[in-house]
Every structure is written in C-alpha cells, then in structure tokens.
KOLDOPA-119459 format. One record per residue (C-alpha): residue in one letter; x, y, z. Coordinates in pm, whole numbers, padded with zeros to 5 digits, always signed. Layout:
aXYZ/...
END
This chain:
x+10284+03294+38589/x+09984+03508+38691/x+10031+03637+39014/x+09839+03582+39309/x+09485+03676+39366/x+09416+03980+39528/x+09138+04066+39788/x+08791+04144+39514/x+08986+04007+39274/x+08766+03862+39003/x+08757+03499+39011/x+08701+03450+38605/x+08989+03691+38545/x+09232+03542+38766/x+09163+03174+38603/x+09205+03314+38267/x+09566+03496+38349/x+09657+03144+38525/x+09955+03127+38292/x+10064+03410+38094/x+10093+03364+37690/x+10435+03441+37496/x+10502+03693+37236/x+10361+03513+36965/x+10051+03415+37137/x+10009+03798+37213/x+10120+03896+36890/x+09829+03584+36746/x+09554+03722+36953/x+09591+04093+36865/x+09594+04007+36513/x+09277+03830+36496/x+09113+04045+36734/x+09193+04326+36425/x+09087+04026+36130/x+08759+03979+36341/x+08776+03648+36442/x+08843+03635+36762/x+09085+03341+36924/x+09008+03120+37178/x+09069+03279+37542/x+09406+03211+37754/x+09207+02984+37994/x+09039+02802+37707/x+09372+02785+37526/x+09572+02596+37876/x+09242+02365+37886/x+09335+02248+37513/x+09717+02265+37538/x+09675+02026+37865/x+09388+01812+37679/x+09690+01743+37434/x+09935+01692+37681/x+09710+01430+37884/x+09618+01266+37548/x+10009+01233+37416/x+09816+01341+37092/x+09943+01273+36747/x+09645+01363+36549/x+09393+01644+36620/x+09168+01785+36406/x+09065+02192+36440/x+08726+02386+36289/x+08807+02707+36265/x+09166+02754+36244/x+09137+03148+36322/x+09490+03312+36288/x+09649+03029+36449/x+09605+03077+36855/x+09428+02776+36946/x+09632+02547+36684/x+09930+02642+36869/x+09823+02560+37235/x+09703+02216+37101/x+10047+02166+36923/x+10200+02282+37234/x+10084+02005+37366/x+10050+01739+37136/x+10360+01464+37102/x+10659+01627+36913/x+10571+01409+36604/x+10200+01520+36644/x+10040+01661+36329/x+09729+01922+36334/x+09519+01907+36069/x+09297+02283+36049/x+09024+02370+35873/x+08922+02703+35732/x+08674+02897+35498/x+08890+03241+35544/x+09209+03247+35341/x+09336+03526+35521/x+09322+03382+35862/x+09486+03095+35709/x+09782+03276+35606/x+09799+03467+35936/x+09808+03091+36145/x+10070+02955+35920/x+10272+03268+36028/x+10218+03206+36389/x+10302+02863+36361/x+10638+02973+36199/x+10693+03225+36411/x+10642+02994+36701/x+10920+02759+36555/x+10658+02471+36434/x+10771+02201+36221/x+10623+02274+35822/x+10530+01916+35853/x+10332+01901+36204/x+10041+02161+36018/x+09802+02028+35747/x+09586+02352+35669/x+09271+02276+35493/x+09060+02545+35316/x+08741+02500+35273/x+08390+02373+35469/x+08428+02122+35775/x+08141+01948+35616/x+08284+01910+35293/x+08613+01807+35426/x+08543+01591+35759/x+08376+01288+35530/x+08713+01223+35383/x+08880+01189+35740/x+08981+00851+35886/x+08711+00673+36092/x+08898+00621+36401/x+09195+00792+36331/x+09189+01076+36571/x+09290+01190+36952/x+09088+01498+36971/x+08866+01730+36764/x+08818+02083+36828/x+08506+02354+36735/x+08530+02668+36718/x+08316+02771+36407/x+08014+02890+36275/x+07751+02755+36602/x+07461+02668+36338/x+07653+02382+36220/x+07754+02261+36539/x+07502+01995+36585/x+07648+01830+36247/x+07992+01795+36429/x+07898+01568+36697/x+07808+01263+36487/x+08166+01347+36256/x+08370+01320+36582/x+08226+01015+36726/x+08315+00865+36364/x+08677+01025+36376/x+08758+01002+36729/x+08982+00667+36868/x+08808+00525+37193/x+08933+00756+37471/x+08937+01076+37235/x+08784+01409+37312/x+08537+01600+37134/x+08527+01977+37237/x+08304+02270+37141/x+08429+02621+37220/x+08170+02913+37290/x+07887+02716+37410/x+07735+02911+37636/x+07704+03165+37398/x+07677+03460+37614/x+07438+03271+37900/x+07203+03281+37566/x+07173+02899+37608/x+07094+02923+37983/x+06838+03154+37894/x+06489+03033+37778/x+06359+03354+37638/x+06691+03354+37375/x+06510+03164+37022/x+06758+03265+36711/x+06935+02958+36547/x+07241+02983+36660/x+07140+02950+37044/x+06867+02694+36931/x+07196+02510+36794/x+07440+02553+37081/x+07116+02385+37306/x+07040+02136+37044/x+07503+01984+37068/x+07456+02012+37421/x+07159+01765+37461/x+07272+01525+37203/x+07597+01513+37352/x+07446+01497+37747/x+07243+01147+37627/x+07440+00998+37383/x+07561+00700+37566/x+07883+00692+37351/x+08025+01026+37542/x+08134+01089+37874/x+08056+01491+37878/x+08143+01772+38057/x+08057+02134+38036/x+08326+02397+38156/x+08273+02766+38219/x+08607+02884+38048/x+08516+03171+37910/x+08193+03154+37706/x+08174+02771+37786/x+08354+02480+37642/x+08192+02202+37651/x+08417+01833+37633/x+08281+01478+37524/x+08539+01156+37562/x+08478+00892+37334/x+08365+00552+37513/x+08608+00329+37521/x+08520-00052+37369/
END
C-alpha cells in the first residue's frame, strides 16, 4: 500500500501511489517509458483493474496495447477464464506486452494480440459480444471509437477513453490542433448520446467512462 498522506502532500500524487505496482508492472512501465509509448498511470491502471473486477469480465477489448501495462491490470481483474483481445500498429510493443504477460504468469490462451489498425480490425468484432473496451491510441481517431463500442459492447458494458483531457488542452478554448478538436468532439458525442451513462474522471490526464444502456 501507499502510505499515508502527509501534511502538503499532493493530493494527485497520493491517489496515484494508492496501491503500489509489482515488479513486473515496474519493470512494464520503465520499458515503455524507454520504447516511447508511455503506459497508462498507476491510478488509471487500479480504475481499469477494478472496472474488470466489478464487471466479472470475460471479454475486453484494448486500443493500444503499449508494452503490456494496462492489458495486465484489466486481466488482473477480469474472470480467470477472461480473454483480452489487444490491438496494435507497433510490433515491438507487441512483443514487449506478450513478455509482460508471461512474465506476470498469464495464461497463453487469456491474450489474443492483434496487429494492425483498430479500424481495420474492430468491424470484424462481435456485435454485442463484449464487457468493456478500452482507448488508449492515436486521439484523432477517437471519435470513430465511440460508435464501434456501442456496437461491441453487451448492455451494462463500459466504454473508456484514456488521456482525455489531454493536458487541460480540452478545457482550454484557445487550444485548436486536431487532436484536442478530437478529444472535445468523443466527449460531446458521448455526454448526449442517450445510449451512455458517462462519466469523466481526473486520473491522470483524464479518463473518461461510458456504460452501455441497458435494454
């Protein structure tokens, strides 16, 4: 555990060292920090694992596998028969995550690691078929997400988008460059589409959660 906060302490820091990580999570983060794709934050990393937990997931679907951190805090979570299926563009942080997963003593069968573009590869997905789907990618293509995870997502499931707040870009009127213009464009859709329940969180650079309506 984290320890207790101290007088001044920093309230942002003490959320995200709420629970400390393990060797391989350690081991995860300092290798993609080095690969340049940075992983998901501790705090943002306990939101998924528990997101999983709360869920029982079985199936999950990840953009942006990275070298493996925030696949193994949703697996951590996710039933013992759950299976995470990742999607990539980088081969080499492909190969890093199936390390960590090893390394972290997960199944060969619970990982299905996909290379190639979410848009390419989301249209051959189950309608339906899905607990929870998780963004962490290129932010220009966010907006395209949203529709492919009400389509994929069971009633109940969650649809999350990591790094939303983009550096308080999106808060800030003056920022114009696409991908802010992109983060603000998810955000509204997802605020009035009337098949979401949403909910932004300031973990670390914002993630922002939609649950799937349920019929």
């Amino acid at each position: 555990m984290g320890g207790e906060p101290t007088a001044g302490a920093d309230l942002r820091d003490y959320v995200e060292g709420f629970l400390d990580e393990d060797d391989v999570l350690v081991a995860a983060r300092t290798l993609g920090q080095q690969l340049g794709c940075a992983p998901v934050s501790p705090g943002c990393g306990a939101a998924l694992r528990f997101l999983a937990a709360a869920q029982r997931a079985k199936a999950v679907v990840e953009i942006g596998t990275g070298v493996g951190v925030s696949g193994l805090y949703l697996l951590r979570g996710m039933a013992a028969d759950g299976v995470l299926t990742s999607i990539d563009v980088e081969p080499e942080a492909q190969a890093a995550a199936k390390r960590t997963f090893r390394q972290a003593g997960i199944a060969p069968g619970r990982t299905r690691l996909i290379m190639g573009r979410a848009g390419d590869v989301l249209p051959r997905l189950s309608d339906g078929g899905y607990d929870l789907l998780f963004v962490d990618a290129t932010k220009t293509e966010y907006p395209t997400y949203h529709e492919h995870g009400v389509r994929l997502l069971r009633p109940g499931g969650v649809l999350a988008f990591y790094n939303v707040l983009w550096q308080g870009n999106v808060a800030n009127p003056t920022k114009r460059d696409a991908e802010t213009l992109a983060l603000r464009e998810v955000v509204r859709t997802i605020q009035q589409d009337d098949r979401l329940v949403p909910l932004l969180l300031p973990l670390d650079e914002g993630l922002l959660l939609a649950a799937k309506v349920t019929t």
